[in-house]
BAKEMAR-562013 format. One record per residue (C-alpha): x, y, z; residue number from 1. Coordinates in Angstrom, 3 decimals. Example, Ala and Ser with C-alpha at 12.3 -4.5 7.8 and 13.67 -1.06 7.14 Angstrom:
<nodes>
<node <12.300 -4.500 7.800> 1> <node <13.670 -1.060 7.140> 2> 
</nodes>
This chain:
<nodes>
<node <91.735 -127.432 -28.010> 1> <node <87.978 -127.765 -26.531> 2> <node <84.540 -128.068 -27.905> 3> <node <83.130 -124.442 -26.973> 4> <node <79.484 -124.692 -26.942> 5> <node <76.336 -127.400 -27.691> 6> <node <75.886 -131.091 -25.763> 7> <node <80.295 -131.333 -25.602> 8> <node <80.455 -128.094 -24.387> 9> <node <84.367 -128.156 -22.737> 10> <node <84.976 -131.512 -24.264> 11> <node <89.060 -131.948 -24.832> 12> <node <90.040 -132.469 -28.193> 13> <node <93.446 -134.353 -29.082> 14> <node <94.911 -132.932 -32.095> 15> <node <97.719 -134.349 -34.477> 16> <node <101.260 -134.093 -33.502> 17> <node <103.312 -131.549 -35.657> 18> <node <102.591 -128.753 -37.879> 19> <node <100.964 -130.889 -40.534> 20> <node <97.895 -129.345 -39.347> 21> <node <97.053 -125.877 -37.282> 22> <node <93.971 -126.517 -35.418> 23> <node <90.924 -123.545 -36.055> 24> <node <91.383 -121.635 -32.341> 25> <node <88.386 -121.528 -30.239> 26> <node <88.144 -117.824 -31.059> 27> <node <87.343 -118.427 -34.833> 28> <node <85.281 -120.939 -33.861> 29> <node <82.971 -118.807 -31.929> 30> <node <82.976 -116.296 -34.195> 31> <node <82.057 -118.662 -37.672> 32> <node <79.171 -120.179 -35.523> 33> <node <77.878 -117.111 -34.500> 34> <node <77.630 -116.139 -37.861> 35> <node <76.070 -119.082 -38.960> 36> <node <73.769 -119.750 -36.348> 37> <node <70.274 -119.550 -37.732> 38> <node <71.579 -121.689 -40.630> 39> <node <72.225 -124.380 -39.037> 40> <node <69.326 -125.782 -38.236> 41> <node <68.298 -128.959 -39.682> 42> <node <70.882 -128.666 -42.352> 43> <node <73.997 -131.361 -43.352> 44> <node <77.324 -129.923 -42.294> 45> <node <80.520 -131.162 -44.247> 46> <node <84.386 -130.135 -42.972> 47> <node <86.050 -130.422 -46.111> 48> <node <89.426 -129.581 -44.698> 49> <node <89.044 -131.252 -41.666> 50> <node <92.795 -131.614 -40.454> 51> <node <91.748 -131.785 -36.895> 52> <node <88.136 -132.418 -37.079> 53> <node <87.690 -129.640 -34.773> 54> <node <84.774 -127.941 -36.502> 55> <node <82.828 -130.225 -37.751> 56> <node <82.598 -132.017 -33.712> 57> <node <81.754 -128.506 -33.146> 58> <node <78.822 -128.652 -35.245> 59> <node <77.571 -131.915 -34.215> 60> <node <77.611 -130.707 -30.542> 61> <node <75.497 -127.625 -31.335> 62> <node <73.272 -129.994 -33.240> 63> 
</nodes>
């Protein structure tokens, strides 16, 4: 699992061990940010569900 875009763009991300949690794949990740994108901007972002933390590092990379 990898940050995909922003300032940790290819960053490694170590995930927790069993199937407790199923990381979001970078695939959906792309995709939800690209449909997000313009709201973004200078907004708060909260992970509720944040097994892996996954999206919400990808949200603080992109800014």
């Amino acid at each position: 699992m990898r940050v995909i875009a922003g300032k940790a763009k290819s960053l490694r991300l170590k995930t927790v061990e069993g199937f407790g949690t199923r990381p979001t794949t970078d695939r959906i990740k792309e995709t939800l940010f690209n449909m997000i994108n313009t709201k973004l901007a200078d907004c708060d972002f909260l992970d509720l569900f944040s097994g892996s933390g996954a999206i919400g590092i990808e949200a603080l990379s992109r800014g």
